[in-house]
N, C-alpha and C positions, 0 to 999 in steps of 0.2 A: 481841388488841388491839381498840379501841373505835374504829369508825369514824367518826371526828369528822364534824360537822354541817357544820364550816368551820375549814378553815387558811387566814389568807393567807400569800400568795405573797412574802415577803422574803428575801431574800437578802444576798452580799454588797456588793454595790452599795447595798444601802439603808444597811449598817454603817457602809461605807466615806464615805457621805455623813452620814450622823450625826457620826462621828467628827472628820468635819473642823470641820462645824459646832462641835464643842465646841471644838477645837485653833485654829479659829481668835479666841476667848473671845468673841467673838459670839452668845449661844445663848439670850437673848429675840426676842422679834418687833426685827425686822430685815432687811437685804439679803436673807437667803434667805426670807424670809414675800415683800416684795417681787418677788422671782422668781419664785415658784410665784403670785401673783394675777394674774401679766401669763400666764403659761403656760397659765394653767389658765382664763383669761380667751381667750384665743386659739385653745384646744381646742373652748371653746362658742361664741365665736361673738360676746360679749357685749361692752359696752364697759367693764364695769369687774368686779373681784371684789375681795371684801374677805375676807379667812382672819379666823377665828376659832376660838375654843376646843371649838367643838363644833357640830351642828347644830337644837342646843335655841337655842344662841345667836345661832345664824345666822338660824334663825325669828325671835326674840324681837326681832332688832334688823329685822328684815326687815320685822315690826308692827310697829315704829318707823316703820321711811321709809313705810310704806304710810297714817300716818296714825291708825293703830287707837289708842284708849283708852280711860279706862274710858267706863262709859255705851253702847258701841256693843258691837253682836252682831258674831260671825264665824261662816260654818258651815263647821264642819270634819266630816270623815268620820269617825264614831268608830271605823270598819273603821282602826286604823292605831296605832302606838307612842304612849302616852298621852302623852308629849312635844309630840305637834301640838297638844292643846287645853291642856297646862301651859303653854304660850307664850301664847296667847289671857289665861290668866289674868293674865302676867307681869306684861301690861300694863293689867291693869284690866277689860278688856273682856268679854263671856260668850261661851263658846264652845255653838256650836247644833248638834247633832249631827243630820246628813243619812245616810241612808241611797246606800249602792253600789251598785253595778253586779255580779248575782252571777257574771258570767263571767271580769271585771278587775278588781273590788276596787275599784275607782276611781268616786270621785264623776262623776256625768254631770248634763244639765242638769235632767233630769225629778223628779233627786232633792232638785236644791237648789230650785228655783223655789219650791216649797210655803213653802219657809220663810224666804222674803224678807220682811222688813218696811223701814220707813223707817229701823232703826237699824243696819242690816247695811251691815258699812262695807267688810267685806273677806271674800273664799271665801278657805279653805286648801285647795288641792287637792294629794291627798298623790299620786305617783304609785307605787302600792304593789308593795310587792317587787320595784320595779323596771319595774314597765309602766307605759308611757307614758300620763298621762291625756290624755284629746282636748279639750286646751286651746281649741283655735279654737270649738268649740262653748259649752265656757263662758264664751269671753270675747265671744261673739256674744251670750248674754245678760244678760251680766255692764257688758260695756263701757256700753251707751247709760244703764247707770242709774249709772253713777259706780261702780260697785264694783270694787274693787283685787282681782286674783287673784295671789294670793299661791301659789307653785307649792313643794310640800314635795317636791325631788327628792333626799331624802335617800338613796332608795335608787338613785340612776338615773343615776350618773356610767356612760357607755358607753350608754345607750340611747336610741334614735332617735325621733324624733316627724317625721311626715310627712318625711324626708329628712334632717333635720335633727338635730344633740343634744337630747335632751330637757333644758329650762330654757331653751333661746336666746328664746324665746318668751316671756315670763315679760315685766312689768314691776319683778319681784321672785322671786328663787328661794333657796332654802336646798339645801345639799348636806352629806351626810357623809362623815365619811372614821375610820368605828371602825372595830374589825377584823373588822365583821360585814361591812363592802360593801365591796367590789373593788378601792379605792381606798381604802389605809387609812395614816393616819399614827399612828395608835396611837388617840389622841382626835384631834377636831378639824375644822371645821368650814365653809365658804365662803356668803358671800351673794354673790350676781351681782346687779345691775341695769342699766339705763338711764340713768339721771337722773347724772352728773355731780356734781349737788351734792348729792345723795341720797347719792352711796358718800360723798362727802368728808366727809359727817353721819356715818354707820355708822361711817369709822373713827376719826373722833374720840369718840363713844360708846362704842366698843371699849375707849379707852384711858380712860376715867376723866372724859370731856370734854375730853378734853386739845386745847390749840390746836396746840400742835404736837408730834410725835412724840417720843419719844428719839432713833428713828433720824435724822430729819431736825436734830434739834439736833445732833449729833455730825458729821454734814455738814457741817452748813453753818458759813463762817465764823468764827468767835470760839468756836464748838462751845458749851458749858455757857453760854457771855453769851446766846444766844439765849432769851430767858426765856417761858413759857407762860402761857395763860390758861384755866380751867377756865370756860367760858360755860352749859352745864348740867348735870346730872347724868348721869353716864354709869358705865360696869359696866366692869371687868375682863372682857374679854372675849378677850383674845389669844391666838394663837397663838404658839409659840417658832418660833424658825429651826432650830431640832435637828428638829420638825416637819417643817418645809417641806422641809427638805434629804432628808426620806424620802418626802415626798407627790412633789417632781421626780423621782424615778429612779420613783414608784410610775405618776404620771401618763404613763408612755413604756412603761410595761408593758400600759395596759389595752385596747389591740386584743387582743393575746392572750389574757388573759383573758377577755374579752368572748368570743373565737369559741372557745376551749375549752367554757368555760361553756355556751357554746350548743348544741355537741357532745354532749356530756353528757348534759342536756335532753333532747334527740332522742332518745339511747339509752335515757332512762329512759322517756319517751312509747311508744317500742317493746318495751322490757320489760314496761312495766305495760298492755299496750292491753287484757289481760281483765276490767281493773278501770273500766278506761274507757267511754264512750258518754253516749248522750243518756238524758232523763228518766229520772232518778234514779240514770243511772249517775257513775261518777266523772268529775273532772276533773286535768288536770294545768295549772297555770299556762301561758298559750301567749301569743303574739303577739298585740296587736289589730287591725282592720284599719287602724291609722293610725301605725301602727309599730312598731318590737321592743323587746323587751326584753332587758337585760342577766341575767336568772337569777340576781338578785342572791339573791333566795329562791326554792326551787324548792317551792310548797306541794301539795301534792296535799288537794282534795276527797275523801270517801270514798265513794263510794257509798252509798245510804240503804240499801239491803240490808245494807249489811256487818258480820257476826256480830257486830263486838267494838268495843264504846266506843271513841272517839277516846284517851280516857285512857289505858283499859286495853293497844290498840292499843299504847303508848309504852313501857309498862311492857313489854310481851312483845318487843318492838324493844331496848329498853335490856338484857335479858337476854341477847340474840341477839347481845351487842357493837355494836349499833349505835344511835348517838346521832341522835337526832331531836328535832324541838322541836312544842310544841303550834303551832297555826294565828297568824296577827297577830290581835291581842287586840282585845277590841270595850272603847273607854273608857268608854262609859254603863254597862258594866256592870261597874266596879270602884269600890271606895270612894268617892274622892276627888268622883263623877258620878254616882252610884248615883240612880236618880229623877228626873233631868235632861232627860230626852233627852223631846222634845214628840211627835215622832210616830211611831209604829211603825219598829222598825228591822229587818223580817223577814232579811231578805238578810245582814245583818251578823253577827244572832246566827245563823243557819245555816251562815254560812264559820266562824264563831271557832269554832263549839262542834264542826266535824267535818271539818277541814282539818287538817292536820301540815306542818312545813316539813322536806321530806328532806337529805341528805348530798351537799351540792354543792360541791363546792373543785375548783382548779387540778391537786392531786396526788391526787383523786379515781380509783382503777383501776377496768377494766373489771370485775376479780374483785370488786373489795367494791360496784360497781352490783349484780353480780348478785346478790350477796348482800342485800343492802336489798331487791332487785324480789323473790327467793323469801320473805324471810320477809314482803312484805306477801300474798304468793299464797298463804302457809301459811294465816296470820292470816284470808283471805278463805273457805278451805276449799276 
């Protein structure tokens, strides 16, 4: 059998809450979308959340309330799911690729400053594979010049920044919940903010402009007499409640996942330490000193000695039964951004072209770690 890269964690508690959801014929955005924003609102910390269809979406509306369009630049990391700068485009605007940080993947301020001009209206800082970016440093020099940090914690439900959840901090944050991160509703998506009248924008956007809900007409009053007003242009953006009703029993599971996951990690860091070390030896994804990470992906650097292409690497893993993924992909060097990118991106093309993401899940055994740690010790020599 093939040791998958990632199972999640669902059970019957998630069935049994879908189930109802359809049983009770409720099973668009509704009461249980509502539940899981106050829930999952109270988990981080933040005053509002809004569910949505994905975390492309959750960006996309997030450069809404941030103000971005066209005309104006955003620098986003191109270390990251080409998603972050497809949203930049969504809205008109050009996305500027900054180089990382080669030890956390994550945008820092040395990287973005260079490529400030007067039209940079907002950072996307992703906080990748799930480590926490050190927001306070970019919004120390982000804040005085009006610039919106727009925080992509797509992968980072469960991980901590300076004590806190990663996103609480955020004047705007995007999360995901596919079945690649720890917190999964199948698709689907949350923006958090601050602003009050920023979420009441997001969730009318959501629905089409709409003034007032479905849910909220069916509430209230006279139910259908309540009539709406479409005042801009706005996307299909929603979540269902058959969602929501998987993401509440998923949201009560992720302490545990979190410190399994973490687990994990540790043994693989102790499996693999001959691969590891300084100057030019490997790396395994680790903690930064400003908080942890959830091991949403666990990537390993290879070594610049290492006999065998990062490619080739995958293909002798994938014969071995075991499924791995290449490294997070650099967006200036795909299609759609091929030639785009203004200033050298060394750090970025170095993690994409020689990192792999290994086999991290909940039902992850101690036998199939070792097995993933011997055939990369094979593969080393």
């Amino acid at each position: 059998m093939t040791i998958p890269v990632m199972v999640p964690w669902l059970g019957e508690e998630e069935a049994e809450a879908a189930a109802e959801a359809v049983r009770s014929g409720w099973i668009a955005q509704g009461p249980r979308t509502a539940a899981f924003e106050r829930a999952f609102a109270d988990h981080l910390g933040v005053e509002h959340a809004v569910a949505v269809s994905s975390c492309t979406t959750a960006l996309h509306l997030a450069l809404i309330g941030a103000g971005v369009g066209p005309g104006d630049e955003v620098v986003v990391p191109s270390f990251s799911f080409v998603a972050t700068a497809n949203a930049v485009t969504y809205v008109g605007a050009v996305p500027v690729f900054a180089d990382v940080d080669p030890a956390t993947g994550n945008l820092t301020p040395a990287t973005v400053e260079p490529l400030l001009t007067a039209r940079t209206r907002a950072v996307v800082a992703v906080d990748q594979g799930g480590v926490p970016v050190d927001l306070d440093a970019l919004r120390a020099l982000l804040d005085p010049r009006g610039t919106t940090v727009v925080e992509d914690a797509a992968c980072a439900a469960g991980s901590v920044y300076r004590g806190a959840p990663a996103g609480r901090g955020a004047e705007l944050a995007a999360f995901s919940f596919h079945p690649r991160k720890l917190l999964t509703t199948g698709e689907g998506g949350m923006v958090t903010c601050r602003d009050g009248a920023v979420a009441a924008r997001l969730r009318r956007l959501r629905e089409h402009g709409m003034s007032v809900s479905a849910a909220d007409r069916h509430a209230a009053p006279g139910g259908a007499a309540l009539l709406e007003t479409y005042d801009e242009i706005g996307f299909n953006h929603r979540m269902t409640d058959i969602q929501a009703a998987v993401g509440l029993v998923q949201l009560g599971r992720l302490p545990a996942l979190v410190e399994r996951r973490r687990a994990l990690a540790g043994r693989y860091r102790a499996l693999l330490a001959p691969l590891l070390g300084e100057d030019g030896g490997g790396r395994l994804v680790a903690d930064p000193p400003h908080g942890t990470t959830n091991f949403q992906s666990c990537w390993l650097l290879l070594p610049d000695a290492f006999p065998v292409g990062r490619d080739d690497l995958l293909g002798r893993l994938a014969a071995a039964g075991i499924s791995a993924r290449r490294g997070i992909m650099a967006a200036h060097l795909e299609t759609p951004y091929a030639g785009t990118a203004r200033v050298p991106l060394p750090a970025t093309e170095h993690l994409t072209r020689n990192s792999l993401v290994l086999p991290l899940h909940h039902f992850l055994t101690e036998e199939q770690q070792d097995q993933v740690a011997a055939a990369l010790l094979a593969a080393a020599g």
